[in-house]
N, C-alpha and C positions, 0 to 999 in steps of 0.2 A: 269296629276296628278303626273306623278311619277319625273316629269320635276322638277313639283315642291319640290317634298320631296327630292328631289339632292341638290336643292339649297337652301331648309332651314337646311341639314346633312353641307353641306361646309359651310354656315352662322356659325353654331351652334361651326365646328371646330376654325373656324378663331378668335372668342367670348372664346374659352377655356370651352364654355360650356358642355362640359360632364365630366364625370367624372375618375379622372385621380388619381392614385396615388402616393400622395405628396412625392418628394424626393425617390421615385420608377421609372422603366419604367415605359411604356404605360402598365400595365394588364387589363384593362377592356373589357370585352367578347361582352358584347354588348352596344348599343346607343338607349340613350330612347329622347322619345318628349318634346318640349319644356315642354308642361304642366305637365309632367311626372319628369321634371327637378327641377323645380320650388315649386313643391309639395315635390320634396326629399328636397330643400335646406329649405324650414319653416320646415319638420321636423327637419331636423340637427338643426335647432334653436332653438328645442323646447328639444333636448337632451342637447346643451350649455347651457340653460337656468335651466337644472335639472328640467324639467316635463316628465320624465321618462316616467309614466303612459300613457301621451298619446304621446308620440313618438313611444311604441314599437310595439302596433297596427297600426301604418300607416305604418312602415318599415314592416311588415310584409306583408301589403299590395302589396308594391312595388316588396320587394323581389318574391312573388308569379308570376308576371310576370317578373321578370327578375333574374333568381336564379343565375347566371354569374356573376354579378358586385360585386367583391370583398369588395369596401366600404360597401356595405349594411349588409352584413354579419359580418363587423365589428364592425358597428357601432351598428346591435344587440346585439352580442357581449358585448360589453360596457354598452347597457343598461342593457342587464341581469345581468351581473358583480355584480352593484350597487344598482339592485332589490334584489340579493341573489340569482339569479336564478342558481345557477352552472352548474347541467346539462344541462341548456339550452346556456347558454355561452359559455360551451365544444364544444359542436355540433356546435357553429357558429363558432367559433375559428380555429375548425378541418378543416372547409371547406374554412378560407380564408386561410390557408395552403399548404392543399390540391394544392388549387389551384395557390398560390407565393408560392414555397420551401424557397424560398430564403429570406424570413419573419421568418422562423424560428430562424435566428442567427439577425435578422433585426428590423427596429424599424418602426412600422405605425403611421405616421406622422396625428393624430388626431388633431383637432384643438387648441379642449379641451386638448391637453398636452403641447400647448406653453405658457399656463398660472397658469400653478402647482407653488405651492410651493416648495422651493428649499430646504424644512423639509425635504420633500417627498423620496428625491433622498435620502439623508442623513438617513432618518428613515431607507429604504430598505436595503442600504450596513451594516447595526448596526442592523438589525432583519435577515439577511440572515445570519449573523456571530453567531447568537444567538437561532436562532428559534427550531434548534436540541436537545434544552435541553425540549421542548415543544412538539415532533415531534408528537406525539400522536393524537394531540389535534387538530383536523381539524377547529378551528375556525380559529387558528394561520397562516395554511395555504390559508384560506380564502384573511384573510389580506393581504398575501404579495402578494397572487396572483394582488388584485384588484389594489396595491401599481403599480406594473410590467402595467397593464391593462392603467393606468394614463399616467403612461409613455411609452405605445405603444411598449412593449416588451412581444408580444401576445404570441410565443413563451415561454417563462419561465411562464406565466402566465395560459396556457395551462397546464402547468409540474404541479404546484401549486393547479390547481383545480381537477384535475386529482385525488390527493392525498387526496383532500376533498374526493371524492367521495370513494373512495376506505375505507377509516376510518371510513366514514358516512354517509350509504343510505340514496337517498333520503326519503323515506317514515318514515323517523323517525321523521321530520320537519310536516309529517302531520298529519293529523286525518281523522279515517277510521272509515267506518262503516259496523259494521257486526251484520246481524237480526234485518237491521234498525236500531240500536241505534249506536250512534257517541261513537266509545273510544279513550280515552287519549292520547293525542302525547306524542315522547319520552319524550319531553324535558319536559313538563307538569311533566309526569311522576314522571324525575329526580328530580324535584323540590320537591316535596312531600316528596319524598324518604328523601333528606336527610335534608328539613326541622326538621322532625319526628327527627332524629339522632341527629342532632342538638340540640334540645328541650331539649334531652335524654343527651346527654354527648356535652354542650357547646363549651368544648375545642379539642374538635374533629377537629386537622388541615384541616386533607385530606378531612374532610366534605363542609369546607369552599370553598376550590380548586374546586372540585365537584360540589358543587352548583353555584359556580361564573362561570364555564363554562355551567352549565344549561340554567344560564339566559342569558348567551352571545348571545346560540340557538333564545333563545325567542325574543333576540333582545332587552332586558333589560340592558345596560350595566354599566348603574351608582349601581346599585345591584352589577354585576360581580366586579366592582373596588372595594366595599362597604366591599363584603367577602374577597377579594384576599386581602387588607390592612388587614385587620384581622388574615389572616393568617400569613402574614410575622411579623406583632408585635408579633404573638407569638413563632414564628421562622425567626428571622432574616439571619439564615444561607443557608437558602430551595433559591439556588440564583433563578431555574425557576420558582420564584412562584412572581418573581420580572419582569421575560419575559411575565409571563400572566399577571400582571398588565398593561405593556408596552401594550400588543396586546390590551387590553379593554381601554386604553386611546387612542388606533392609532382606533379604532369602533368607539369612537366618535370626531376623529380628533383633538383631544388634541395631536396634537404631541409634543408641547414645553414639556409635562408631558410622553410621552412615550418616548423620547429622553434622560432625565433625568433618568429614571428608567433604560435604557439600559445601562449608564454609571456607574450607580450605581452597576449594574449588571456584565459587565467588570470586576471594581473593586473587589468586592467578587468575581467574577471567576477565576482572576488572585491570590490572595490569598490563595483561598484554593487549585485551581491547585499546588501550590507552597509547602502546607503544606502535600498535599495527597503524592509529589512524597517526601519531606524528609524524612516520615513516612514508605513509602514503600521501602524506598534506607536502611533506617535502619531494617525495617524487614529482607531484604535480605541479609545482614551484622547477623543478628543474627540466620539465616538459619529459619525464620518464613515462609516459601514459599507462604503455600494459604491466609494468611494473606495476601503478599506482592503482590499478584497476582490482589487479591480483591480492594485494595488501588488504584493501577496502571489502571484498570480497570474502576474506579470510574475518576482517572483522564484522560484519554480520551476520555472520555463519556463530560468532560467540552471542552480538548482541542484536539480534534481527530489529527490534525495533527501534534502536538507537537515531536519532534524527540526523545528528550530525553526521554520522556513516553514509545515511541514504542521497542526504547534500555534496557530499564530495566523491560520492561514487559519480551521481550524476553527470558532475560539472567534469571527472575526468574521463567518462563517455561522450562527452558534448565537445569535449578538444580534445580528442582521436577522432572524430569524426563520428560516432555510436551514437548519431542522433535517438535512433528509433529503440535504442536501448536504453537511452534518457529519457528518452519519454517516458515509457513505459515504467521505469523505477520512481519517476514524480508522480505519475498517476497510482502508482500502489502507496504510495506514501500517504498521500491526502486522502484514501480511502481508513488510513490509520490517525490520520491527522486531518481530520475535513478544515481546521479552521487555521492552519499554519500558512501563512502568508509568504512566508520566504519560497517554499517549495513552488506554491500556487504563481508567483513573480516569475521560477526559475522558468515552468511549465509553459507561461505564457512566452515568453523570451526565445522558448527552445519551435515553439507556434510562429511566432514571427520571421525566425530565421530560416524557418525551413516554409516560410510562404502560404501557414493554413490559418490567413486573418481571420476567419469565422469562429476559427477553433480560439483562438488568441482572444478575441473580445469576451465572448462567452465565459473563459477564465479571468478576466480581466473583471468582466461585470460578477462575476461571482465572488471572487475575492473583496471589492470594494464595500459588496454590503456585507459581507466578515470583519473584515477592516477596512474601514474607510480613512483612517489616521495614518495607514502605511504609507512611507513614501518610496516601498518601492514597485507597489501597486500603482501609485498615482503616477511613477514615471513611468511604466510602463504601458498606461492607458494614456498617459503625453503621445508616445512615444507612435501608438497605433493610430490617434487621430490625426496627429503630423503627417502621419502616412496617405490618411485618406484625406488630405489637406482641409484639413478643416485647424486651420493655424490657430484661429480665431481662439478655441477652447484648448489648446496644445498649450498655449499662451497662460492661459490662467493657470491652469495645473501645474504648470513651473513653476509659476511666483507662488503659488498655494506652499508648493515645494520649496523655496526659496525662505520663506519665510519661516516655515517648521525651522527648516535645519539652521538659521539664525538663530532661531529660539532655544538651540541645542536637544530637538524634541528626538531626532533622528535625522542620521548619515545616509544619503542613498548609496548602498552597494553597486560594485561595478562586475555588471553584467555581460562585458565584451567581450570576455571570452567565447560566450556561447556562437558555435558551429552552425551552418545552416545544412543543406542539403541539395547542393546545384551540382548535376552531372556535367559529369567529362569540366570541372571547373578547372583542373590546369592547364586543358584546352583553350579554354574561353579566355583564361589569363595569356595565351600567348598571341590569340588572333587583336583581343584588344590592344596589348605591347606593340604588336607591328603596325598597325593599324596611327598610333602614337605617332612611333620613329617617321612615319609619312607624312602624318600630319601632326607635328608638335601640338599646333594652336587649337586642336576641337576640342572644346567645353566638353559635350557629349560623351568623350571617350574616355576624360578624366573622372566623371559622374558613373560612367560604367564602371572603368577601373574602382575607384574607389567603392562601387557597390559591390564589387568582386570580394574586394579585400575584406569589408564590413560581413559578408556570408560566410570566409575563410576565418573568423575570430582576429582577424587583425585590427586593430581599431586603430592604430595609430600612421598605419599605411593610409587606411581608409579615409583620415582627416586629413590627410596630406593630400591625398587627390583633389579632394574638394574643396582644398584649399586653392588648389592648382588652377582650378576650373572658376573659384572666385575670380582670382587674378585677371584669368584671363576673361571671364564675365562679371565684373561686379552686380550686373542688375539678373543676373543668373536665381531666380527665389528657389527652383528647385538644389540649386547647388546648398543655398543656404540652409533650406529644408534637410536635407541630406545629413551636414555635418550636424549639423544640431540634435536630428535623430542618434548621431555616429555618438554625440557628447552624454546623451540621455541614458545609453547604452553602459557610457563607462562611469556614469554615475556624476559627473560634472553637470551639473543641471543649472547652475549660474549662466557657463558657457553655451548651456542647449540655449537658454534662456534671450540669449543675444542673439543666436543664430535667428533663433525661431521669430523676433522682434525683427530683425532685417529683414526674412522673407516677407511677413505681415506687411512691413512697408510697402514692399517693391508690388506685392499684391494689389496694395492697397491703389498705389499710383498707380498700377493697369487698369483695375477697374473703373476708376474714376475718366480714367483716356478712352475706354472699351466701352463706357456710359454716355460719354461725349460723340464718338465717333458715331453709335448706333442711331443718337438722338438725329446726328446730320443725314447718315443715310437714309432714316425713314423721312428726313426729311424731303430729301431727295428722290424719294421712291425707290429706292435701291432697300428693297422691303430683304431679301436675301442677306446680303452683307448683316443688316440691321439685325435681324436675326440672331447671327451668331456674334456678333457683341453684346448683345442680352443678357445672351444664355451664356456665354464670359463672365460677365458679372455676377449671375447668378450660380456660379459654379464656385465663387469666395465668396458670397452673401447670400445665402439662400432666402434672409432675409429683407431681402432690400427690396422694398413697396414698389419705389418707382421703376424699375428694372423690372420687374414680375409685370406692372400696367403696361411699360414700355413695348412687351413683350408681345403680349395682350393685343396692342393696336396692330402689330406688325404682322399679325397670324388673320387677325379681320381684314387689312386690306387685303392679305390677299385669299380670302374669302374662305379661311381656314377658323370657322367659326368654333365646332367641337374641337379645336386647340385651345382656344381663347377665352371660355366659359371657365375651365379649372383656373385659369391663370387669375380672371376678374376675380373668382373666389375666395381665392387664396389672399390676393393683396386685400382683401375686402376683413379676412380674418387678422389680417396682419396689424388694417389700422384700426380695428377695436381691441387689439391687445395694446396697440400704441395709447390708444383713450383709456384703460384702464388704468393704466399705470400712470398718468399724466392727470388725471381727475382728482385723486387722492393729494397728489402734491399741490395741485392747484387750493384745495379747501385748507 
């Protein structure tokens, strides 16, 4: 006996008869009998042929003894799909999963899907583009699920039913009974509801929408197209209400007519996307914010990934004050846009003003080796080393910059708008103001002021102060530093350009007096004082040999030997990078 079942299992292999799936490995778990084969292939005939009804009782049959074979599970699947079953099509989808991962990103090669309409494919890519203006509405996602199911991308069609179920118990599709008497399903329900409303106020739009998704439930859908037309005649601008008429023409296969509607739908969406953001560009031009935020809002709700939406949402959270709301919109953008410069500029800008320099460089150096040619990357990496005074490379980056924008390679955009995040700041604006009236003449207070105003997006207050505080300090480097960074900001990068060259100087003659001075005190033994003119020096040149040894002798005299080891080292490294570079010129 068992001779035999050997040689009808190698018959059966050599015949291709079992079951295998198409354009997949081998995954099937087990091997059934011929008659067990034969009984599967008239049902599969009878699912080709759309007698649903009675294929899903014999696959269920089969499946019972053999819960392993991935086709069967699929091919439930498929039928529940088309019956409406969704919970029951989840559960079989899960488990041909389950059991092929690798169907998740992959396509099941059904029979039934080398004979679809080539609408089909076409409808999916033009309702997956569109469907989010619907998201709500789990009929929507019905559709595209079964669209995905057609074409054996069980995988996204799992995703899709998934989102039914979560929108829309099942038990709303049915009717229960409680103390014996049968009561009303949802959708019965809805129907009534806003028939009555209807009756009551005709033009009731969202009644129309409402009820046409009622009867979608009910499975009514020449109703559902019946209201959905009626509401768009009476608002032709409501673009989703043009996605739900598509969805009830793709329910009963009219694609030629849900095709059209998504075009139509396009169309209007591409328009008014267009009119929401000029609307919102001039809001934010006439300081209208939550206007302008509202607008912006409405339009990426049509075009979510639209760049320029996500740019001027930003910039009009960043002047209302929504710092942590701009952030957060720059950082989902560059997750969609890892390599867009402008965003990454805004992101670091929005990092500076609101005082998290770590975060700020970090973006800063990110972007640079993305684009290293942007100039508004490079101003805003000016703009942070200015900060940490390091003038010296502030300096070059400007002219790097200065030089682009002669070449006509690129404009640096102005950044001044952007908000920072300083509490209680009309406080601090009023204690600085009095503080003024007291004393006209403090430097100091105008450098505060002005940095008040520089955090509040005012930029041209802010150069006024620091201008004020020139005046009244000409050898002031941080004042100069200041405005320069205020100029860097609003994209005047000539004028940072002069700032940032005056403080250079005025740095430049302290250190040189702060090199002089330390040299007399150690001369003197005043090894203290000596000290800290050094380390002056060494705070605008971190480079500077003689200032590092200077430093060196002054930590030895006073018998501060482990100070004075790193320092000898360092100048030690300093003059063989001075020999390298002097050797080659010399030959």
């Amino acid at each position: 006996m068992k001779s035999k079942l050997l040689i009808l299992t190698i018959a059966l292999v050599l015949q291709g008869q079992f079951f295998l799936l198409n354009g997949t490995e081998n995954v099937t778990a087990d091997i059934i009998t011929p008659l067990e084969h034969a009984y599967y292939e008239q049902t599969q005939h009878l699912l080709e042929k759309g007698l649903i009804d009675i294929a899903i009782p014999e696959l269920k049959k089969i499946v019972e003894f053999h819960p392993d074979i991935i086709e069967i599970h699929a091919y439930l699947g498929w039928a529940y799909s088309h019956k409406g079953m969704i919970a029951n099509a989840v559960e079989e989808f899960q488990k041909v999963l389950k059991m092929h991962p690798a169907l998740q990103n992959g396509v099941f090669d059904y029979p039934m899907s080398r004979n679809i309409p080539v609408r089909v494919g076409e409808f999916t890519i033009r309702f997956e583009d569109t469907i989010q203006l619907i998201g709500e509405f789990s009929g929507a996602h019905e559709v595209l699920g079964l669209c995905y199911v057609l074409q054996g991308r069980l995988g996204n069609a799992l995703g899709e039913y998934k989102k039914v179920l979560q929108q829309e118990p099942a038990y709303y599709y049915q009717t229960t009974k409680v103390h014996g008497k049968e009561t009303i399903s949802y959708a019965d329900h809805a129907v009534r509801e806003y028939e009555e409303i209807l009756r009551e106020d005709p033009g009731c739009i969202e009644a129309h929408i409402k009820l046409a998704c009622a009867y979608a439930e009910k499975g009514m859908p020449d109703l559902s197209i019946s209201h959905t037309k009626k509401a768009i005649f009476m608002n032709p601008e409501r673009i989703e209400w043009r996605v739900y008429l598509a969805c009830f023409y793709a329910k009963k296969w009219m694609l030629d007519d849900a095709l059209k509607e998504l075009d139509e739908t396009k169309k209007a969406r591409d328009y008014i996307f267009e009119k929401l953001l000029n609307e919102g560009k001039c809001c934010i031009q006439n300081n209208e914010l939550d206007k302008a935020v509202s607008l912006l809002k409405d339009a990426l709700k049509i075009h979510p990934e639209r760049q320029q939406a996500r740019w001027m949402l930003a910039e009009a959270y960043s002047k209302s004050g929504c710092s942590d709301k701009a952030l957060k919109l720059c950082k989902e953008t560059l997750t969609l846009y890892p390599y867009d410069p402008y965003t990454s500029a805004l992101l670091g800008w929005i990092y500076v003003q609101c005082d998290l320099s770590s975060a700020a460089i970090h973006v800063a150096e990110q972007a640079i080796n993305k684009a290293p040619e942007n100039t508004e990357i490079l101003a805003l990496m000016a703009m942070i080393l200015a900060s940490q005074n390091q003038i010296r490379e502030a300096l070059a980056i400007c002219t790097t910059i200065v030089n682009k924008t002669v070449e006509n390679v690129h404009v640096t955009k102005d950044f001044g708008w952007v908000k920072g995040t300083v509490p209680s700041i009309g406080q601090k604006f009023r204690e600085v103001l009095d503080v003024l009236e007291i004393k006209p003449d403090y430097t100091d207070g105008y450098i505060c002021l002005g940095w008040l105003y520089s955090k509040n997006g005012e930029m041209e207050k802010a150069a006024n102060a620091y201008k004020k505080a020139i005046e009244l300090a000409p050898d002031s480097a941080d004042a100069h530093r200041y405005l320069g960074n205020t100029y860097i900001q609003e994209g005047t990068i000539k004028d940072a350009l002069q700032e940032y060259a005056r403080a250079f100087e005025i740095l430049s003659k302290k250190a040189g007096d702060d090199m002089a001075r330390g040299l007399t005190y150690l001369k003197n033994g005043d090894t203290e004082q000596a000290i800290e003119c050094f380390k002056s020096v060494l705070m605008f040149d971190p480079e500077c040999k003689d200032a590092c040894l200077s430093l060196a002798d002054a930590y030895e005299k006073r018998g501060q030997y482990s100070m004075s080891a790193p320092l000898k080292l360092q100048a030690g490294r300093m003059k063989q990078a001075i020999s390298d570079v002097v050797k080659p010129q010399a030959k």
